[in-house]
Backbone bond lengths (Angstrom), bond angles and torsions (degrees), N, CA, C in turn:
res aa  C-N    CA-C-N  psi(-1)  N-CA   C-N-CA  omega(-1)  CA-C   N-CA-C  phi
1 X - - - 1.447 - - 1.526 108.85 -
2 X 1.345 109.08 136.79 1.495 112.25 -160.79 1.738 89.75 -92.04
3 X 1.733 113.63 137.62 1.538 122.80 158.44 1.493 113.80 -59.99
4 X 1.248 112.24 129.17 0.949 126.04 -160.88 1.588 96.21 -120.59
5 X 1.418 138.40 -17.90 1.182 138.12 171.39 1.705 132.94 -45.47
6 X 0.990 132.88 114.32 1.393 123.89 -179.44 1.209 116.87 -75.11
7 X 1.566 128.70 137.84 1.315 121.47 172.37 1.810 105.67 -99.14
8 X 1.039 93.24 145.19 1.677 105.76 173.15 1.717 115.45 -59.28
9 X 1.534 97.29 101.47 1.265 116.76 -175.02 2.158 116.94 -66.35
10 X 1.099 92.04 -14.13 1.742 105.77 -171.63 0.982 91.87 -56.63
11 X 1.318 160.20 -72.16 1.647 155.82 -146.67 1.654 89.59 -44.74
12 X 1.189 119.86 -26.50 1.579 93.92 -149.82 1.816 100.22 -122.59
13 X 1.272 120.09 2.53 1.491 130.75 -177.61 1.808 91.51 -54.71
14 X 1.110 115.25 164.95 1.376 128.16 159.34 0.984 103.52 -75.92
15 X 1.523 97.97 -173.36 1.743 119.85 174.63 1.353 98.27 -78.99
16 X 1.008 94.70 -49.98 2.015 130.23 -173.81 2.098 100.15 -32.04
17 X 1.411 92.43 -58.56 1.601 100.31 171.71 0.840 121.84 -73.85
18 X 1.723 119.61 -48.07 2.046 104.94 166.56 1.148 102.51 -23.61
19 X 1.690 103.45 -76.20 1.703 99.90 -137.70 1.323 102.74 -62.03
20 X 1.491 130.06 -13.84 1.454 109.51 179.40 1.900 118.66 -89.49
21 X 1.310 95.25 -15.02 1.835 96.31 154.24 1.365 119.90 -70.10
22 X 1.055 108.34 -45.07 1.994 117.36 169.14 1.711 90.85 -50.63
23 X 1.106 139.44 -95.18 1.483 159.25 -163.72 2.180 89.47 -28.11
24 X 0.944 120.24 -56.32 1.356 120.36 171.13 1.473 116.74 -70.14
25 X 1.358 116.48 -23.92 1.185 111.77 175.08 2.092 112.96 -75.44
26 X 1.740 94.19 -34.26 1.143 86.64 174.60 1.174 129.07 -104.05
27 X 1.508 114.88 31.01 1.586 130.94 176.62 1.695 81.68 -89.56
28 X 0.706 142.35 -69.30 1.372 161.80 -148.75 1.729 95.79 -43.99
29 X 1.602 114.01 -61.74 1.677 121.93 -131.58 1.751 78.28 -120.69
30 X 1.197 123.32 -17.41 1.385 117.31 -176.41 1.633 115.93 -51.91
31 X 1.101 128.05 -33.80 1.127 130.06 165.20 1.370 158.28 -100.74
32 X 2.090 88.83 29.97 1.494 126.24 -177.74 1.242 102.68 -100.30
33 X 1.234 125.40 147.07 1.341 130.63 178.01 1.539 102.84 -68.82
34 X 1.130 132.92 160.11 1.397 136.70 -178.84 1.463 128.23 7.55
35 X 1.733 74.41 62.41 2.097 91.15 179.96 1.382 113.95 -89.25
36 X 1.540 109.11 -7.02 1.582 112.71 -171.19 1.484 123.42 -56.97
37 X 1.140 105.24 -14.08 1.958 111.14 171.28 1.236 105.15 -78.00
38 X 1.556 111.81 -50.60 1.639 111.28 -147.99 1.932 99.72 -72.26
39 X 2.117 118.54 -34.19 0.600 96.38 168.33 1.904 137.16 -73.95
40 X 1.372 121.55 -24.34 1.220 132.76 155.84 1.317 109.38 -37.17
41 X 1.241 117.32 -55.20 1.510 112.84 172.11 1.680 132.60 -46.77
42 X 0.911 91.71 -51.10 1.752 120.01 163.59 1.118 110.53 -49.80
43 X 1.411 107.79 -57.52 1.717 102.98 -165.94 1.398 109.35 -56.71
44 X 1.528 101.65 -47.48 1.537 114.54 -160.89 1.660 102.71 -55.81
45 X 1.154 111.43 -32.85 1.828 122.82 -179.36 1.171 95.70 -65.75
46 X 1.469 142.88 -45.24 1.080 149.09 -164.00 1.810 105.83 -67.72
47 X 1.705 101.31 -77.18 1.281 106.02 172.26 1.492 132.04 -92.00
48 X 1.124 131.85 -2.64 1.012 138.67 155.12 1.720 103.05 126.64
49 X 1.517 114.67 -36.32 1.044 112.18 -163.92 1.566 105.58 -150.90
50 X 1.493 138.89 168.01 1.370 119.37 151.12 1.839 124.82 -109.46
51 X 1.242 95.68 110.17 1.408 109.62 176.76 1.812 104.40 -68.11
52 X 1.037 113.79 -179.94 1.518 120.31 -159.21 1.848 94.34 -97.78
53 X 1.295 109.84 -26.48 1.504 109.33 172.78 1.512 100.47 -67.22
54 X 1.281 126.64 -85.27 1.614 125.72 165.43 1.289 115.73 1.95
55 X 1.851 123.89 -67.21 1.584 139.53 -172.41 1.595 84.83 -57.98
56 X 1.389 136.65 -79.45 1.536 141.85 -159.52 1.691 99.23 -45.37
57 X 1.608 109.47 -51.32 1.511 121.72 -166.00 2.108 94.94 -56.83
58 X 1.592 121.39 -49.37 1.326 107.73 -177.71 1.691 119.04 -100.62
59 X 1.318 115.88 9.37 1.433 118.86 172.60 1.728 97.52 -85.32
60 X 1.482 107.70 -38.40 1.969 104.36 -176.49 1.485 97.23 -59.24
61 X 1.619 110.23 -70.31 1.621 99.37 -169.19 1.618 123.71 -51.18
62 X 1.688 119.70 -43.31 1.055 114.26 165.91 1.896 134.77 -45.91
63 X 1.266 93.74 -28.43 1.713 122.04 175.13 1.992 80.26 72.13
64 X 0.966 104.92 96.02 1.871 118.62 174.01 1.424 98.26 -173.73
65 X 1.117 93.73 147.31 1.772 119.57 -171.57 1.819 103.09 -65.72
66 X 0.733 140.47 116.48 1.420 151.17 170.61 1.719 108.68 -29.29
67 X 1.271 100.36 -22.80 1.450 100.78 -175.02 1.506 124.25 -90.75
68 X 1.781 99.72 -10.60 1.252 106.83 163.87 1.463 121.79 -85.02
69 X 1.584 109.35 -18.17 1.605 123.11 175.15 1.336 94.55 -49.65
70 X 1.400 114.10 -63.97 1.621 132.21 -130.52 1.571 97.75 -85.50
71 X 1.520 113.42 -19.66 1.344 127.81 -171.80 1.198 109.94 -74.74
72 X 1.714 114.21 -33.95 1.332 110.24 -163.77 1.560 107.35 -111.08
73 X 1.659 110.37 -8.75 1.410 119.96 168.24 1.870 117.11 -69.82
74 X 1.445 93.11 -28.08 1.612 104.72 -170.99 1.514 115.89 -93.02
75 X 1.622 107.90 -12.09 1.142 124.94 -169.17 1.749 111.41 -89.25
76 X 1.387 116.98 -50.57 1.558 133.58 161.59 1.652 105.37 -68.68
77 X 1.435 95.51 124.95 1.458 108.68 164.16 2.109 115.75 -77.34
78 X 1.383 88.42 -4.03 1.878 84.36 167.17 1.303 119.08 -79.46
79 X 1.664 114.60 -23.15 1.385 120.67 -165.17 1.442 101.24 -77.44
80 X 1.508 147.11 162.09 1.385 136.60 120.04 1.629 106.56 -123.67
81 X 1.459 84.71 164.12 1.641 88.78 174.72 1.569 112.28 -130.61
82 X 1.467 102.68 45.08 1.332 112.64 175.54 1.841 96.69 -142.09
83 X 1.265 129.89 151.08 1.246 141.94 -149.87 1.608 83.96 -72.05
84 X 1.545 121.31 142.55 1.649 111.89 150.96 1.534 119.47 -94.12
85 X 0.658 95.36 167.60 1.672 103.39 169.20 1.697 127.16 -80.22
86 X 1.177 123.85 157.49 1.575 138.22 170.61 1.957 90.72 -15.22
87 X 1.592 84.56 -62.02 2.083 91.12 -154.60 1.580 88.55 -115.71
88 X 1.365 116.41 140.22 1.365 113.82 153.40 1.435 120.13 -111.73
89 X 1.266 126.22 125.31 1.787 148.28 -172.81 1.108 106.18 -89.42
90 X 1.560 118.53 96.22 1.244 116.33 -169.72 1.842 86.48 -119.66
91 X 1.302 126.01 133.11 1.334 162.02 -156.36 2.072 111.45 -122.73
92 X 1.172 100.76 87.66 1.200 97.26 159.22 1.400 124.01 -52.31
93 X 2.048 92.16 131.05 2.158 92.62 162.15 1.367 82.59 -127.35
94 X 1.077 142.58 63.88 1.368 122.37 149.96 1.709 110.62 -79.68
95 X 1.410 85.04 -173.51 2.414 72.59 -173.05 0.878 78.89 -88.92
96 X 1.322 159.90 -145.18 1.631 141.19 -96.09 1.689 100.66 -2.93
97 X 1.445 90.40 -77.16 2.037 98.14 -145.92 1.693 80.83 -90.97
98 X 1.284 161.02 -26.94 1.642 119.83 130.66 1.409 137.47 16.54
99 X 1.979 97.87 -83.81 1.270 102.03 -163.45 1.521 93.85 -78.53
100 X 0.930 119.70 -34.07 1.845 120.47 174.27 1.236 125.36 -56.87
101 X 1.101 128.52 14.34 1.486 126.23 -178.74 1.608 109.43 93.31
102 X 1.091 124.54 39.45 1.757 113.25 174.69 1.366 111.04 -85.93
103 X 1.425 120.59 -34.03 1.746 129.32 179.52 2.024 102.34 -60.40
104 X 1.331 97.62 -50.25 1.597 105.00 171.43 1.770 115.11 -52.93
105 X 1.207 100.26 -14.63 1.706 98.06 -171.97 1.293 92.54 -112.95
106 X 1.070 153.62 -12.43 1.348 156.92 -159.11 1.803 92.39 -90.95
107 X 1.683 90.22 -64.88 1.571 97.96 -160.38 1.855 96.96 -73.91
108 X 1.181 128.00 -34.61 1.506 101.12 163.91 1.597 123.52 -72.02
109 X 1.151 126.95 -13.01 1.543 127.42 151.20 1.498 106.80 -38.59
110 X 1.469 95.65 -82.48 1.552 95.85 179.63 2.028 128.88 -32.70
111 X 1.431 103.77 -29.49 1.225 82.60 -169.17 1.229 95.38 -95.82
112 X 1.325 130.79 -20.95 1.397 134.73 -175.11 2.048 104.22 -60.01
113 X 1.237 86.20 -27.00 1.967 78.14 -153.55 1.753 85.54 -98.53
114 X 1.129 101.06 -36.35 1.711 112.50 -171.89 1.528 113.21 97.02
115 X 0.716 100.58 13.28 2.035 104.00 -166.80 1.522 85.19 -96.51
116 X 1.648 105.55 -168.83 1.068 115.64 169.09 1.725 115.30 -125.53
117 X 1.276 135.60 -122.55 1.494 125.18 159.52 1.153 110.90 -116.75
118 X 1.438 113.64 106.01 1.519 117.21 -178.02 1.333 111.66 147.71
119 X 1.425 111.92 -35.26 1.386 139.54 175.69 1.076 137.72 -102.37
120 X 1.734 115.22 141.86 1.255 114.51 -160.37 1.330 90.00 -116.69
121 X 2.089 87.38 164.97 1.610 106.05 -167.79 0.896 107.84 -67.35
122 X 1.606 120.80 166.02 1.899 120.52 175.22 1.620 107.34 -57.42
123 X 1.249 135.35 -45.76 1.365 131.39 -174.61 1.544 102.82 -73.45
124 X 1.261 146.90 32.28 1.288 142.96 -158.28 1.339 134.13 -6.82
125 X 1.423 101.00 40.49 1.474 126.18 -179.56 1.472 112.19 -69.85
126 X 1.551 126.05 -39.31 1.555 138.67 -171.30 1.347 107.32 -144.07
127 X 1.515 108.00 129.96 1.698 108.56 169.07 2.137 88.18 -118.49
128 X 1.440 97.05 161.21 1.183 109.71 -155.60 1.711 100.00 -120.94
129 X 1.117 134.86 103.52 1.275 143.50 -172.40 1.653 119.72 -118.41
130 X 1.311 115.30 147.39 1.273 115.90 169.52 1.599 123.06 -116.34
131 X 0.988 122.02 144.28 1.455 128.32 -179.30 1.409 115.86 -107.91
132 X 1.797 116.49 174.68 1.500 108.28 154.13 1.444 123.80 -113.72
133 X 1.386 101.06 -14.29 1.533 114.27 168.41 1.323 123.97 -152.05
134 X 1.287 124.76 115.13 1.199 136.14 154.45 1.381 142.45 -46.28
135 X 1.405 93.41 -20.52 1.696 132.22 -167.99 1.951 103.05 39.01
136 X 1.287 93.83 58.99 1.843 110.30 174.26 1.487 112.44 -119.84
137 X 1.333 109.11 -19.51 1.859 131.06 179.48 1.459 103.46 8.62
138 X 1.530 116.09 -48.65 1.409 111.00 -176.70 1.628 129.09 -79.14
139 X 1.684 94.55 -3.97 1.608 96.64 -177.66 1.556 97.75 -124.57
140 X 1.489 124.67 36.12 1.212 130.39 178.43 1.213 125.12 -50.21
141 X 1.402 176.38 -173.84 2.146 76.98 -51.51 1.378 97.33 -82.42
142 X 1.522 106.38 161.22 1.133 130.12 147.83 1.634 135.35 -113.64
143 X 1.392 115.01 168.65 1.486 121.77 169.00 1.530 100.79 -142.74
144 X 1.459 84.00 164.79 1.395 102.52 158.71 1.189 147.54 -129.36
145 X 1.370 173.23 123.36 1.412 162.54 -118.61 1.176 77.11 -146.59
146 X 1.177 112.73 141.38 1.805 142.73 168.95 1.397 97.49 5.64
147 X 1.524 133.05 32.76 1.534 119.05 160.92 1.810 86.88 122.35
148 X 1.020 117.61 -20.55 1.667 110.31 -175.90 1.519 102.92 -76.83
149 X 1.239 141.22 133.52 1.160 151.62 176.63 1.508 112.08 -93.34
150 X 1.300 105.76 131.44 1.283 103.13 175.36 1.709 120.80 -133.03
151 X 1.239 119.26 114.40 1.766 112.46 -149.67 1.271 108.90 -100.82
152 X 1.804 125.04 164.81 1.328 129.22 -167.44 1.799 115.53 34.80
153 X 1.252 99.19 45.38 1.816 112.82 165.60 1.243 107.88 -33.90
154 X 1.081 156.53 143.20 1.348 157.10 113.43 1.541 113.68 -85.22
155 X 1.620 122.33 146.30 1.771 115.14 164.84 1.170 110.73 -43.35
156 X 1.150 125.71 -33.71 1.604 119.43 -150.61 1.143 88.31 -90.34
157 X 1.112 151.47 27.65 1.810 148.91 -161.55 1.146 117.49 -126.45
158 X 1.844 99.00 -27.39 1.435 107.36 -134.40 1.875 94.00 -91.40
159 X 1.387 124.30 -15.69 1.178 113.71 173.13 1.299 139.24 -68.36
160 X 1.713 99.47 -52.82 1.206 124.11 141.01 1.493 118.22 -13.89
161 X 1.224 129.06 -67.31 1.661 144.96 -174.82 1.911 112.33 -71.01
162 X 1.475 88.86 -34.59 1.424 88.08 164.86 1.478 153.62 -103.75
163 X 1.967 93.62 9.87 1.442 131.92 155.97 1.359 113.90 -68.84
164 X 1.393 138.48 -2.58 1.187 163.84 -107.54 1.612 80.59 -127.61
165 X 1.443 92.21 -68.56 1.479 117.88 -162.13 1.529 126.04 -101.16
């Protein structure tokens, strides 16, 4: 019996094709009042991330000043405009997991992964992020792996959790 399953062809589109799915995406939303998230949003699903060519590529078609792109890309902590990684490690500092040791888990992240906050490892296995709330306050500190929560973090934990992955 012949497979009949499709594999997900996106790994291998050009740039060339993003931007022309983005370009349809924003023929589409261009003429909604405050569509500029939903398309940023999109794109980023599209290309993974927004590079500053991308921001120029939907501020021209939108006809908007680049600075409102960049305003609202720099402004949301969902957006980046640097590649993420496989997993992103996003690390509560809100005060709960603050006063609890979250700076201590941050800075052993860092030496563990080698990056810094913002940045992903050379094998783009982990990008390393910070938050202000997790909304976990009671199981402080916390983190998260791509949306998985993980409560009362300690350093000494943190390897363990990231053998995981």
């Amino acid at each position: 019996m012949p497979d009949k399953t499709k594999s997900c062809e996106c790994e291998q589109e050009t740039d060339q094709q993003k931007f022309a799915r983005i370009g349809q995406i924003i023929d589409e939303y261009k003429d909604k009042e405050g569509s500029l998230i939903q398309i940023l949003h999109l794109a980023q699903g599209i290309y993974g991330y927004l590079p500053l060519e991308l921001q120029q590529f939907i501020a021209g078609r939108l006809d908007i000043p680049l600075s409102k792109v960049s305003g609202v890309t720099t402004f949301y902590s969902f957006f980046t405009t640097k590649p993420r990684g496989e997993y992103t490690i996003r690390v509560c500092l809100g005060t709960a997991c603050y006063v609890r040791g979250g700076k201590k888990i941050v800075e052993q992240l860092q030496e563990i992964l080698g990056v810094e906050v913002g940045d992903t490892t050379p094998d783009g296995k982990f990008s390393l992020e910070v938050m202000r709330c997790i909304g976990a306050c009671g199981l402080a500190p916390a983190i998260s792996i791509s949306g998985k929560v993980y409560k009362q973090v300690n350093p000494d934990k943190l390897q363990s959790i990231l053998e995981k992955y």
